[in-house]
LUMSE-969514 format. One line per field, with one value per residue (C-alpha): residue number from 1; residue in one letter; z, y, x. Coordinates in pm, 1 decimal, padded with zeros to 6 digits. Layout:
<padrens>
k: [NUM	...] .
r: [A	...] .
Z: [Z	...] .
Y: [Y	...] .
X: [X	...] .
</padrens>
This chain:
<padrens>
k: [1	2	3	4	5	6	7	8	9	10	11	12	13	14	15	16	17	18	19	20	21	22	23	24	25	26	27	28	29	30	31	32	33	34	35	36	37	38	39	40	41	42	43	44	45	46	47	48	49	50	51	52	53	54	55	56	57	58	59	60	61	62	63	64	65	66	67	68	69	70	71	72	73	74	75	76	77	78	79	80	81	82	83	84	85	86	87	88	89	90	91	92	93	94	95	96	97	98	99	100	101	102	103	104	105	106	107	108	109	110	111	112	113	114	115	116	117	118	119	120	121	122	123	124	125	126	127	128	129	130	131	132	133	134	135	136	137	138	139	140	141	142	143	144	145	146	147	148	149	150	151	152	153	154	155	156	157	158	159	160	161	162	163	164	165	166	167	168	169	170	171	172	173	174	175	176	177	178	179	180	181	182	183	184	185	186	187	188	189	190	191	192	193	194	195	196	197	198	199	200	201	202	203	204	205	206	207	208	209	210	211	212	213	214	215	216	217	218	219	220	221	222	223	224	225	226	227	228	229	230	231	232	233	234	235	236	237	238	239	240	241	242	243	244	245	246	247	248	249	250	251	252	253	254	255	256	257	258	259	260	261	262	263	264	265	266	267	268	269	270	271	272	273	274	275	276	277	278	279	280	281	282	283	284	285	286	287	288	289	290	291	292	293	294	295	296	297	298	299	300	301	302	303	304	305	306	307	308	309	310	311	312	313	314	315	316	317	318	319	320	321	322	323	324	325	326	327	328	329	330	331	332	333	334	335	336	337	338	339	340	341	342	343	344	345	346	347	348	349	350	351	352	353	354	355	356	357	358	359	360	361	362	363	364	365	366	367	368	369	370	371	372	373	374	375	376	377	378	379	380	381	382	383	384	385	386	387	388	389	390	391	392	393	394	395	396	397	398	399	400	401	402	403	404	405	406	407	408	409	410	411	412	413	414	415	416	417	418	419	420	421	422	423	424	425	426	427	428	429	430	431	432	433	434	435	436	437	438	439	440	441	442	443	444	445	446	447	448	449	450	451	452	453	454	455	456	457	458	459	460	461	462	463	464	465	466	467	468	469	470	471	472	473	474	475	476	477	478	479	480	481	482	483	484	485	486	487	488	489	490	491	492	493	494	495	496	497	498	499	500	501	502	503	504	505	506	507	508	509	510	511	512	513	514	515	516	517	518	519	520	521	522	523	524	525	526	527	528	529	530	531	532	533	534	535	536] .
r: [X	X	X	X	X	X	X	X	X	X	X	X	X	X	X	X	X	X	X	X	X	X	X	X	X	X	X	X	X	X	X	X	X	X	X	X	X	X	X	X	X	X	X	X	X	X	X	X	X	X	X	X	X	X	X	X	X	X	X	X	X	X	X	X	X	X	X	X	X	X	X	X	X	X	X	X	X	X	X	X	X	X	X	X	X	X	X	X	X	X	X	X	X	X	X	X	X	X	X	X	X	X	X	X	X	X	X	X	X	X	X	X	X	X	X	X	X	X	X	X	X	X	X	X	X	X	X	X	X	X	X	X	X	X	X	X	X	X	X	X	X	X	X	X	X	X	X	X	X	X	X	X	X	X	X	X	X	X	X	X	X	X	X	X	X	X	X	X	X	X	X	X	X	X	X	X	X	X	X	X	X	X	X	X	X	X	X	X	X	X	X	X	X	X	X	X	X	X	X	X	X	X	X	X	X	X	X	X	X	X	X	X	X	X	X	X	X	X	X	X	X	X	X	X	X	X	X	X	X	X	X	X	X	X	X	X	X	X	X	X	X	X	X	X	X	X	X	X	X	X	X	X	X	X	X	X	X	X	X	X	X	X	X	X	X	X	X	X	X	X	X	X	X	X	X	X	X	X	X	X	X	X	X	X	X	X	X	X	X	X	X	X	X	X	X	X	X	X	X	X	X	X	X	X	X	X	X	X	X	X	X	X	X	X	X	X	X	X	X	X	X	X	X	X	X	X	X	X	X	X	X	X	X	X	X	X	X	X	X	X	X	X	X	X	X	X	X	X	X	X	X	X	X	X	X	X	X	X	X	X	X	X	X	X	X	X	X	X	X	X	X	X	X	X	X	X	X	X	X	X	X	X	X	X	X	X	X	X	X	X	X	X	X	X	X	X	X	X	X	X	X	X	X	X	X	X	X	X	X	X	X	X	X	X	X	X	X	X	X	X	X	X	X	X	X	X	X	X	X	X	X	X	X	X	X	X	X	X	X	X	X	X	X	X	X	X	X	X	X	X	X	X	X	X	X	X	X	X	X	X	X	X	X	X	X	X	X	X	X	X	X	X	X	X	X	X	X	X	X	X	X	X	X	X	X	X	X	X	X	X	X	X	X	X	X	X	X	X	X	X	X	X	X	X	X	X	X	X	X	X	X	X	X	X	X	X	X	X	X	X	X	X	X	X	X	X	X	X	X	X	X	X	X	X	X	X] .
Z: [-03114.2	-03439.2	-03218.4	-03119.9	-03427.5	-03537.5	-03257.8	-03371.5	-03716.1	-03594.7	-03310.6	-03302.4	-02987.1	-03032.3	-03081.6	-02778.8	-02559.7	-02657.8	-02575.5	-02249.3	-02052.4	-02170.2	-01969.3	-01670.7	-01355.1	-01047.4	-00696.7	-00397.2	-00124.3	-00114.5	-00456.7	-00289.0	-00181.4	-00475.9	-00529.9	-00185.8	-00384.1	-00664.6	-00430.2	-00175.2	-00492.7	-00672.2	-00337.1	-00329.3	-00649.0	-00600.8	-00244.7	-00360.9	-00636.8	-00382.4	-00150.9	-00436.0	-00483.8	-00152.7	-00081.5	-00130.4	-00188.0	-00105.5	00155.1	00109.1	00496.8	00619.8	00943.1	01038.0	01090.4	01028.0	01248.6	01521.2	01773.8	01939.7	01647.6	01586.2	01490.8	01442.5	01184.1	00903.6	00576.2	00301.2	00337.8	00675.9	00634.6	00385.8	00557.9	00850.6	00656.3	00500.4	00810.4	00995.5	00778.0	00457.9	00456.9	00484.3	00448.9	00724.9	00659.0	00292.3	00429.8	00673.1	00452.4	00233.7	00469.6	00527.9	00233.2	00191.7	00490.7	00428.7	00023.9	00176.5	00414.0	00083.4	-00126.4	00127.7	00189.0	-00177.2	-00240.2	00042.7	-00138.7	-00430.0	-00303.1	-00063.2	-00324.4	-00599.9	-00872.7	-00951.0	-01190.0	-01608.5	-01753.3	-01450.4	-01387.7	-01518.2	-01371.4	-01056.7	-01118.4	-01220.9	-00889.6	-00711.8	-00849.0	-00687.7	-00315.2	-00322.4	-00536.8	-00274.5	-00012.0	-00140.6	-00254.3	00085.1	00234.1	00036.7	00111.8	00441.6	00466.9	00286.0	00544.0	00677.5	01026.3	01340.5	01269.1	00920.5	00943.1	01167.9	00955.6	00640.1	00792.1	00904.7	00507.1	00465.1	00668.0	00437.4	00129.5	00284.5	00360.4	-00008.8	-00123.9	-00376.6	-00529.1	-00131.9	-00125.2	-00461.1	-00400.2	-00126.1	-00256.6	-00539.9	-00368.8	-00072.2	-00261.6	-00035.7	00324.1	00502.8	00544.6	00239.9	00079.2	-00170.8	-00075.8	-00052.7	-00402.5	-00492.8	-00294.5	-00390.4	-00817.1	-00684.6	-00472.8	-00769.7	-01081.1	-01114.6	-00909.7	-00988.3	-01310.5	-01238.2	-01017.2	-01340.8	-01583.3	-01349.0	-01261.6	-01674.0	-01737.8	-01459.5	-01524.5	-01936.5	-01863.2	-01629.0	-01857.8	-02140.7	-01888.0	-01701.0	-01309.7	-01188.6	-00955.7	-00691.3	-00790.5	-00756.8	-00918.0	-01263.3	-01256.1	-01477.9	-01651.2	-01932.6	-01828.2	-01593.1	-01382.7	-01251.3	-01343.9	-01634.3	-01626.8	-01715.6	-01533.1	-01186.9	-01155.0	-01267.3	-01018.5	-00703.4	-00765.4	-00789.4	-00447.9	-00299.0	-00412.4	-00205.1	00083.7	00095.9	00018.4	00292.7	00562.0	00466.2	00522.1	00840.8	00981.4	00874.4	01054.4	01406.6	01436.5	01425.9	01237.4	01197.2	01357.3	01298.0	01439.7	01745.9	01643.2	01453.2	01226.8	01203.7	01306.5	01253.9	01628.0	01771.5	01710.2	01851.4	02161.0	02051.0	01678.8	01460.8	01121.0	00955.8	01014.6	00660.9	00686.2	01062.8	00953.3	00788.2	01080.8	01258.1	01107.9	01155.9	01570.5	01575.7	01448.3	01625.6	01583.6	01332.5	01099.7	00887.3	00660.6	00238.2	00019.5	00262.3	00295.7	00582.1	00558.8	00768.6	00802.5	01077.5	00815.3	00500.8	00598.9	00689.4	00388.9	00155.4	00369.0	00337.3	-00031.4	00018.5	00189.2	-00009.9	-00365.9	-00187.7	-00207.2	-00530.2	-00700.4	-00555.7	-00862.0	-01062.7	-00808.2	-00795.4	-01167.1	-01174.0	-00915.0	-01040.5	-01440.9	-01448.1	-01813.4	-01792.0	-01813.7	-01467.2	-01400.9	-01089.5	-00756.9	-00506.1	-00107.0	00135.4	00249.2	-00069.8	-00071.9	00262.5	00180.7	00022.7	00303.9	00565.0	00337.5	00333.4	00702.2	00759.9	00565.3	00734.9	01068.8	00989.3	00887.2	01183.1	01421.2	01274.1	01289.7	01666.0	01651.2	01542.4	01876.1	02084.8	02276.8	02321.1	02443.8	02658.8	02852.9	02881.6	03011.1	03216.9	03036.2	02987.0	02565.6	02509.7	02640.7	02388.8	02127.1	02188.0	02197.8	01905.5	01735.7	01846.8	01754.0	01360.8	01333.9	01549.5	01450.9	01086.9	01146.3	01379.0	01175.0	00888.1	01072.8	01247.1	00940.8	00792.7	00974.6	00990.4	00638.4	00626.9	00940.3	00683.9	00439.3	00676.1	00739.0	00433.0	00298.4	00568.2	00532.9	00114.8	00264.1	00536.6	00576.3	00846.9	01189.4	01326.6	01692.5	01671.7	01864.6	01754.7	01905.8	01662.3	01692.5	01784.2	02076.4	01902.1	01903.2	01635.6	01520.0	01233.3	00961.8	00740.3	00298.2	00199.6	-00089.9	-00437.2	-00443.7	-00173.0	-00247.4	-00581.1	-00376.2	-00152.5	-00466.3	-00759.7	-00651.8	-00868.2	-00724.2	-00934.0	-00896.7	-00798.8	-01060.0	-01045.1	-01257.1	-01587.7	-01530.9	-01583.3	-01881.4	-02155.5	-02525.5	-02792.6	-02942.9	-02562.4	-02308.2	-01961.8	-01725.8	-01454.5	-01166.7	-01323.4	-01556.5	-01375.4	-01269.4	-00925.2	-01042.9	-01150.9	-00826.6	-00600.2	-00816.2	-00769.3	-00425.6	-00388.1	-00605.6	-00347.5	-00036.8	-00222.0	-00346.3	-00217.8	00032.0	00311.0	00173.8	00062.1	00191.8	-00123.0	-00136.7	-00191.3	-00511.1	-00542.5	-00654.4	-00329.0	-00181.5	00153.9	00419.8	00696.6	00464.7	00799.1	00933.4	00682.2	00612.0	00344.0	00465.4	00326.6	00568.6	00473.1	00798.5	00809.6] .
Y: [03048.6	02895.6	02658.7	02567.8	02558.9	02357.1	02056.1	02085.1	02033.3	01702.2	01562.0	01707.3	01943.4	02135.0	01858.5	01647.5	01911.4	02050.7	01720.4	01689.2	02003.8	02016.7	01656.3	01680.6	01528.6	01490.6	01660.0	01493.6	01485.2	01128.1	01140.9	01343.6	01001.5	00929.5	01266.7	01198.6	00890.2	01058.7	01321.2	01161.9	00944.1	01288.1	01396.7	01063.1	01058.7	01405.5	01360.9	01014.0	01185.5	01414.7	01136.5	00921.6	01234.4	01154.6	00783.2	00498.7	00117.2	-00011.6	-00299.9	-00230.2	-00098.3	00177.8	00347.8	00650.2	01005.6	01198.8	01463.3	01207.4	01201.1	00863.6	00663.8	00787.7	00494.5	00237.5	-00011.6	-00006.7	-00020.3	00262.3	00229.5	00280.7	00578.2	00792.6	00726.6	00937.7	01178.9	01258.4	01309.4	01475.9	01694.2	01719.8	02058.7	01957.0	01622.8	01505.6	01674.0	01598.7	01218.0	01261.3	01347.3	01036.7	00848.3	01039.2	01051.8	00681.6	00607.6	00791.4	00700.2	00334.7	00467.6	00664.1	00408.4	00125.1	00458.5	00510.3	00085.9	00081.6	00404.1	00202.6	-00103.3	00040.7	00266.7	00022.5	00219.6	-00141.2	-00250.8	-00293.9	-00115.7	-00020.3	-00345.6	-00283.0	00052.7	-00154.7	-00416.8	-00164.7	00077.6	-00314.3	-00361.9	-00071.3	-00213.0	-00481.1	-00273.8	00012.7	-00223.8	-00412.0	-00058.7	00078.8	-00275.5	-00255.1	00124.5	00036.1	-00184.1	-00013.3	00241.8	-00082.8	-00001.5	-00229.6	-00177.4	-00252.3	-00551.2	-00690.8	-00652.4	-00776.9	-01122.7	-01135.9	-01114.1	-01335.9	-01615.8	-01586.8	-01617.6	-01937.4	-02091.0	-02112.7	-02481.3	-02568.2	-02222.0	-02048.3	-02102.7	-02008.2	-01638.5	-01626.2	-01671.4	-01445.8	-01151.3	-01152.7	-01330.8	-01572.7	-01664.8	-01386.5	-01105.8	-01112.2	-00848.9	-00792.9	-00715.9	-00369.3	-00266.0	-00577.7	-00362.2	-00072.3	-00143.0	-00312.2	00000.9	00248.8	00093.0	-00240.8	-00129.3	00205.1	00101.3	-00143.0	00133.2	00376.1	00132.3	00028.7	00417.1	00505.3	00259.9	00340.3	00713.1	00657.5	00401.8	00666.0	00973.2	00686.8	00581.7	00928.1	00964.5	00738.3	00981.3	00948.3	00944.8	01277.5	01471.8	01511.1	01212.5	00887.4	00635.3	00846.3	01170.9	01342.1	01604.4	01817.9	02051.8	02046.3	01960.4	02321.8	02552.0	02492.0	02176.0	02190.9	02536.3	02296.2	01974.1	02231.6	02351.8	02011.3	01951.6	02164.4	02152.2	01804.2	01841.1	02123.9	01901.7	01603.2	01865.0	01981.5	01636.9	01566.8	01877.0	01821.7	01455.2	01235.7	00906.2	00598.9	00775.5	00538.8	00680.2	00567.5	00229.2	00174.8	-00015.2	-00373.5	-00664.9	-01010.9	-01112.4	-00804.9	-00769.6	-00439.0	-00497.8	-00387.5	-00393.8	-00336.3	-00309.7	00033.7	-00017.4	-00138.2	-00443.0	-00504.8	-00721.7	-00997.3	-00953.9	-01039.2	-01336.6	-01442.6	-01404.5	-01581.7	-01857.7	-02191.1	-02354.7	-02612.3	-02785.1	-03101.7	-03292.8	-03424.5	-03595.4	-03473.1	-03155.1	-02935.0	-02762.1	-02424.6	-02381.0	-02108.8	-01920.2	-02046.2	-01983.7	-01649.4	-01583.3	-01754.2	-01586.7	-01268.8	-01331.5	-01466.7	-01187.1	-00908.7	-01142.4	-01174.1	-00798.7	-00792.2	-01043.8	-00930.8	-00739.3	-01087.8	-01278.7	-00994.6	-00980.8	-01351.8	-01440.3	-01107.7	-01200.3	-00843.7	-00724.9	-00357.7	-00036.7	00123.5	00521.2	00590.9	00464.9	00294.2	00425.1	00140.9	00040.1	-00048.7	-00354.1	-00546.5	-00810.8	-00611.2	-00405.4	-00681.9	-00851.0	-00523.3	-00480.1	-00832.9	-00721.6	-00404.8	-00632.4	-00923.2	-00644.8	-00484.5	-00762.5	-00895.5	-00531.7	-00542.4	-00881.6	-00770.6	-00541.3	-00879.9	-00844.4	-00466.6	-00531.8	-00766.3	-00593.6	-00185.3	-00386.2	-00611.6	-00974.8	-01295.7	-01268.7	-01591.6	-01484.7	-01211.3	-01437.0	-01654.6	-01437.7	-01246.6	-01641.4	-01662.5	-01281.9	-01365.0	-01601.3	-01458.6	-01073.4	-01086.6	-01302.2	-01115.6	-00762.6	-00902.6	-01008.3	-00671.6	-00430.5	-00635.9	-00588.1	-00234.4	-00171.3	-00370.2	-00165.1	00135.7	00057.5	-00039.7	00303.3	00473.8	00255.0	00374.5	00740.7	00707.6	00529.7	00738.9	01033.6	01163.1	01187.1	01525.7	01467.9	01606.6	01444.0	01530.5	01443.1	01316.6	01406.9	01048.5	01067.3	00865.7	01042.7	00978.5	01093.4	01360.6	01278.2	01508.2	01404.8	01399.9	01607.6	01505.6	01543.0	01313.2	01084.6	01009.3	00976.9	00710.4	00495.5	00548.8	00258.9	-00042.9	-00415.1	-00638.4	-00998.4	-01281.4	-01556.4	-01896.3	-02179.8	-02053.8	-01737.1	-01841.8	-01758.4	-02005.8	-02048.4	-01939.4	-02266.1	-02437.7	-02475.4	-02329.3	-02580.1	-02711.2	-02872.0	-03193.3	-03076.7	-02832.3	-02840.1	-02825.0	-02506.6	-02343.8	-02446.4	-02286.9	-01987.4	-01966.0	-02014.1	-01730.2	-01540.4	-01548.4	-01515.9	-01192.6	-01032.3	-01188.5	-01092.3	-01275.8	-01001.2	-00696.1	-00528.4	-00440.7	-00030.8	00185.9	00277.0	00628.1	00621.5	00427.2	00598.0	00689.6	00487.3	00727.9	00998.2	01203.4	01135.3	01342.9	01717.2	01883.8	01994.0	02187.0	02077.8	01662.4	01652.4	01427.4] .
X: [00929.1	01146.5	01257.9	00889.8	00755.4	01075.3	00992.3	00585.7	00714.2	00873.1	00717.6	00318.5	00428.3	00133.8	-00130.7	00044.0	00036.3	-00297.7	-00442.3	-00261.7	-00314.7	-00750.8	-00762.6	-00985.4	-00910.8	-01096.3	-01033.5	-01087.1	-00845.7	-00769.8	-00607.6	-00317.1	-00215.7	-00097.3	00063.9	00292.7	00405.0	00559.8	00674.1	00835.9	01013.8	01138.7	01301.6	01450.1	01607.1	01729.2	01898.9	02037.1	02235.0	02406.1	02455.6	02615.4	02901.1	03031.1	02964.7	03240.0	03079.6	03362.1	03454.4	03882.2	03939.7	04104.3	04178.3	03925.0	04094.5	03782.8	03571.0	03409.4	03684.6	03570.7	03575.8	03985.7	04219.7	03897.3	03981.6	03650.5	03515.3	03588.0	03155.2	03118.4	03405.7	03217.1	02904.8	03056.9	03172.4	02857.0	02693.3	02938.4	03206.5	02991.5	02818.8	02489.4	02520.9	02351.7	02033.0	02059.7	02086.0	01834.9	01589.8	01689.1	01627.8	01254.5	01151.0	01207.9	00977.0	00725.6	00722.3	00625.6	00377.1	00242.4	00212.8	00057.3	-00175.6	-00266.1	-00303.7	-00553.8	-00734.0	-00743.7	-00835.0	-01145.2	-01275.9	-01250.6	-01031.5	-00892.2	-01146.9	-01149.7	-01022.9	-00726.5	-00583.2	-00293.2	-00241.5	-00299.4	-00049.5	00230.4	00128.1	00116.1	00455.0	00625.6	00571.0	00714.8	01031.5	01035.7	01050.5	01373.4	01522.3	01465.3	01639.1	01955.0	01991.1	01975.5	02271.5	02492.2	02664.1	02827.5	02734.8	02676.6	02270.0	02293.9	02509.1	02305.3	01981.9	02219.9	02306.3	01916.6	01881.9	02149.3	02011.9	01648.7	01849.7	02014.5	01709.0	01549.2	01550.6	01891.3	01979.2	02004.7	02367.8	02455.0	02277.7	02439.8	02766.4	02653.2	02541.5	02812.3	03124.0	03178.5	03143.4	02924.9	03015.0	03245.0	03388.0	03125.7	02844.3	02820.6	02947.3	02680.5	02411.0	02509.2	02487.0	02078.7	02046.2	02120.9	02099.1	01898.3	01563.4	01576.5	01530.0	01247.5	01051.2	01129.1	00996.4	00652.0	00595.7	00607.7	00331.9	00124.8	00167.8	00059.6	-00225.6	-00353.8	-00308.7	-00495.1	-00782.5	-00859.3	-00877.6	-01122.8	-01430.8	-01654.2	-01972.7	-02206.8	-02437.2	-02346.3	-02056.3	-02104.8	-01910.2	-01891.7	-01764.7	-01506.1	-01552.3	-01285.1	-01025.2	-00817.7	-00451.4	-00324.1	-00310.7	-00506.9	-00429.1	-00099.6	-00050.2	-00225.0	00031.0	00312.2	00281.4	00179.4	00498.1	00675.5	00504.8	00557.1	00957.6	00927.9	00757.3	00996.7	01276.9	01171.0	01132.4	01472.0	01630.3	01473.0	01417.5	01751.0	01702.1	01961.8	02278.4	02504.8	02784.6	02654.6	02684.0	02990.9	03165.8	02956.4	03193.0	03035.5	03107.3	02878.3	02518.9	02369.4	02101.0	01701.8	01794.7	01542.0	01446.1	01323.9	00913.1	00816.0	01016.3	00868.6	00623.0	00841.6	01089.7	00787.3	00723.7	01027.4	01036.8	00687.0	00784.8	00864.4	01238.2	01138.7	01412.1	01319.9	01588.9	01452.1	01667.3	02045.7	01919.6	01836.9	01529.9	01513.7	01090.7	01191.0	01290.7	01166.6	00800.0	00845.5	01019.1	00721.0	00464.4	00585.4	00538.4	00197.6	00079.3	00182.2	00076.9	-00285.8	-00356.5	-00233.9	-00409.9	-00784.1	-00886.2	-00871.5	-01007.9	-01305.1	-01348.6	-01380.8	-01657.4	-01856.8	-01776.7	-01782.4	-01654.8	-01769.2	-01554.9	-01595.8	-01499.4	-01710.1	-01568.5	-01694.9	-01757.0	-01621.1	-01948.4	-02082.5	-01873.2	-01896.5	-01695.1	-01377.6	-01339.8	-01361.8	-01078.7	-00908.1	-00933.8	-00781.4	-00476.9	-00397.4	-00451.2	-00238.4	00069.5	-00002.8	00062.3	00325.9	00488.8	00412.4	00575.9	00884.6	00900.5	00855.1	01143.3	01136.8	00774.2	00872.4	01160.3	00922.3	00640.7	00853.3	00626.3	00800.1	00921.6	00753.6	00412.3	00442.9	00544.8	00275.0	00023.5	00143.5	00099.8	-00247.1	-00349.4	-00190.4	-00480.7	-00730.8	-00731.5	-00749.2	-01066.2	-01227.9	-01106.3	-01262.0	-01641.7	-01671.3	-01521.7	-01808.9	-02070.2	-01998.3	-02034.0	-02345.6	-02446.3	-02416.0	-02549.1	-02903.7	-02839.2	-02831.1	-03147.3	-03349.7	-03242.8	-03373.1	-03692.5	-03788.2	-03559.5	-03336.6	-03436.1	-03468.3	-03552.7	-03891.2	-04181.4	-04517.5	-04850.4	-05124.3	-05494.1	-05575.6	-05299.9	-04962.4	-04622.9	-04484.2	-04062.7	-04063.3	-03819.3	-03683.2	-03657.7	-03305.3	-03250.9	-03243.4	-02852.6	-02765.6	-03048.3	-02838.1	-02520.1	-02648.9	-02859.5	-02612.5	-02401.6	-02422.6	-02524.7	-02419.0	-02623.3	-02409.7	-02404.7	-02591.3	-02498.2	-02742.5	-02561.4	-02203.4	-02023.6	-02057.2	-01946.6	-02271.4	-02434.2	-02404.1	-02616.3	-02543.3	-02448.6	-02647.5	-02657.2	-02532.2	-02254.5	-02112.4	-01775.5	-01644.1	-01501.4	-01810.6	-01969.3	-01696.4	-01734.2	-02101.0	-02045.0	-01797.9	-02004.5	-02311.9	-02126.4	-01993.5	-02246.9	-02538.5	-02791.0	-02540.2	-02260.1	-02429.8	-02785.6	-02977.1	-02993.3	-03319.8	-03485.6	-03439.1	-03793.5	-03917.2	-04240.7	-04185.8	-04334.9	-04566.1	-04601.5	-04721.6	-04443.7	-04181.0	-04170.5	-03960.7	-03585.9	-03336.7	-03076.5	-02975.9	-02762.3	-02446.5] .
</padrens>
């Protein structure tokens, strides 16, 4: 207790932590997402220490006397040596590395999970951007963590996969061959890399993902938990359960069960056994290679593309490669930049706390939809040949028609995940107008049948009207400095009229159905009768 009082005298213990456990935050089940995150990332940290107690980054080779009897007297790297020695003299080693491996997967999975959460349900907007960015951030981090983990047990698999990486870093215009000499020390494969790897692996985006995940976890402690909206829910207040001790007793034992599930995975499903493989050797590739699933879709850009080589200024231009490798940028900077791009045709500059339901935002999801279908084929690209040879198909029909669906499906994603929510929301307007249907026929005096409808009740009228709808601008609308005159038709940029444009096909009546007035009369009055039951 002197010691307590000791740290309040210096550091406000007591008014910091008073503050911190009374915070509210919100329960829905969705936000668990974001829990797996941090999860799967704890477990990773935690196994990765254990695995760095055993594991050599070293290139120097040696001769291999360990427990696998097949691999006896094979010439390989100190890397590829400790590697089997972890999994298969280490007590526990393989499991431990297993579930390394695991949780890695599955803290991808999490995260694309939790961006898509945030994305659909709007939990980007002012004043979050930032806590978007930072959560943004860690995608595109995880993604390159996960890739040099994976090529450092110096196996057949992961040398393969390396000189894949190798051949992308060769392709970018003037400074490809000096990061290639960088990272790999010389003429691939080098005798470099892997302690290279290895200080990225531990040290440099660790740090990174450390820095991005303290800013998004203080912004969101600063901002509050963004909500769904319901009865009693606003901009102004939170409503949930506070930090201490529920809340605090729920995340603890999410946290185990998910370091529980992640453990049993591990111990009955075998994952990169690379013993199997062995040592890589730059003459060998292994047949069906293929990368760990996050990183299918930019091996998938890089099988659909056509052979194409062009020479500037004595220099060979590789666009087989070079595409893919700016795509793969492009498409992961495109989900990321949305909020802006939102805030900017809406010249929204409002605090929002209340989230948004998918259908409430035609145009987003559609976009949204595209996304997840564009990463999707190109993940099923990747598998071209593997396709090919299961289903007995020529490769290049696949390829080809994996070429055709990378412009095709996002397009026609987008239309129907449209249409959808627009379908909804007609849906939900009627439902506030005239009720639900109950599948009741009644016979009128004057002989029509007529359907009886059933009011929705006060509760989930609110839940289906207490979206907001913003208008979409028009030139007088557009932000302009005080003492001017808005422009119009004449002076306005071809800026202002794109955004204008944008700003219709948004939010006007083309992308969004205009919901119900809560205080609407109902049409057919005869036709309703009180319910206490609102249906689905």
């Amino acid at each position: 207790m002197r010691f307590a009082d000791w740290m309040n005298n210096r550091g406000g213990l007591y008014r910091w932590a008073r503050n911190t456990m009374r915070r509210t935050f919100p329960d829905h089940w969705s936000f668990l997402l974001g829990e797996i995150c941090l999860y799967s990332l704890i477990l990773l940290v935690v196994t990765g220490l254990y695995l760095t107690l055993f594991f050599h980054p070293s290139m120097d080779t040696v001769v291999y006397r360990g427990g696998y009897a097949p691999l006896h007297g094979v010439r390989m790297s100190q890397a590829y040596a400790s590697t089997l020695h972890i999994s298969l003299d280490v007590r526990g080693g393989l499991l431990i590395r297993q579930m390394h491996h695991w949780a890695a997967l599955i803290l991808v999975a999490a995260i694309l999970a939790h961006m898509m959460r945030t994305f659909f349900s709007g939990a980007f907007r002012k004043p979050r951007e930032i806590i978007w960015i930072t959560g943004f951030a860690l995608l595109p981090l995880t993604l390159f963590e996960g890739l040099t983990g994976y090529d450092l047990p110096d196996d057949l698999l992961s040398g393969t996969g390396t000189r894949v990486v190798q051949g992308g870093i060769l392709s970018t215009p003037v400074v490809g061959t000096y990061l290639s000499m960088f990272l790999f020390g010389g003429e691939f494969p080098g005798r470099d890399y892997v302690p290279r790897f290895s200080t990225i692996h531990l040290l440099v985006i660790p740090g990174l993902m450390t820095a991005a995940l303290l800013v998004h976890l203080i912004l969101l402690f600063h901002h509050q938990h963004a909500q769904f909206p319901g009865p009693g829910r606003s901009d102004r207040n939170t409503v949930g359960m506070p930090l201490l001790w529920r809340r605090a007793a729920k995340s603890g034992g999410f946290f185990l069960l998910v370091s529980a599930v992640i453990a049993v995975i591990s111990a009955v499903a075998q994952i990169n056994p690379v013993w199997l493989y062995g040592p890589y050797r730059p003459d060998q590739v292994s047949s069906g290679s293929q990368p760990d699933w996050y990183m299918g879709f930019a091996d998938g850009l890089e099988r659909i593309m056509p052979g194409w080589e062009i020479r500037l200024w004595g220099h060979t231009l590789v666009l087989d490669v070079l595409i893919p490798l700016v795509t793969f940028g492009l498409v992961l900077a495109a989900i990321g930049v949305y909020p802006f791009f939102e805030a900017w045709i809406n010249g929204d500059r409002s605090d929002h706390h209340l989230l948004e339901r998918p259908r409430n935002r035609p145009v987003r999801t559609g976009l949204g939809v595209a996304w997840i279908t564009l990463y999707f084929v190109l993940f099923v690209a990747a598998s071209n040949d593997i396709i090919a040879t299961h289903f007995q198909l020529s490769v290049n029909a696949v390829t080809w028609a994996a070429r055709i669906a990378v412009f095709v499906a996002p397009l026609l994603a987008y239309s129907v995940a449209k249409r959808i929510a627009m379908g909804l929301q007609r849906r939900d307007r009627d439902r506030v107008l005239h009720g639900r249907e109950t599948g009741v026929i009644k016979l009128l005096p004057h002989g029509e049948y007529i359907e009886v409808h059933s009011l929705l009740s006060q509760e989930k009228v609110h839940r289906l009207t207490s979206h907001a709808q913003p208008p979409p601008l028009t030139l007088s609308s557009l932000p302009h400095d005080e003492g001017t005159a808005p422009p119009d038709a004449e002076s306005a940029t071809h800026l202002m009229r794109l955004r204008v444009r944008l700003s219709q096909a948004v939010f006007g009546p083309k992308g969004n159905i205009a919901k119900a007035k809560a205080e609407t009369p109902h049409d057919h009055e005869q036709e309703h009768e009180p319910s206490g039951h609102d249906g689905p």
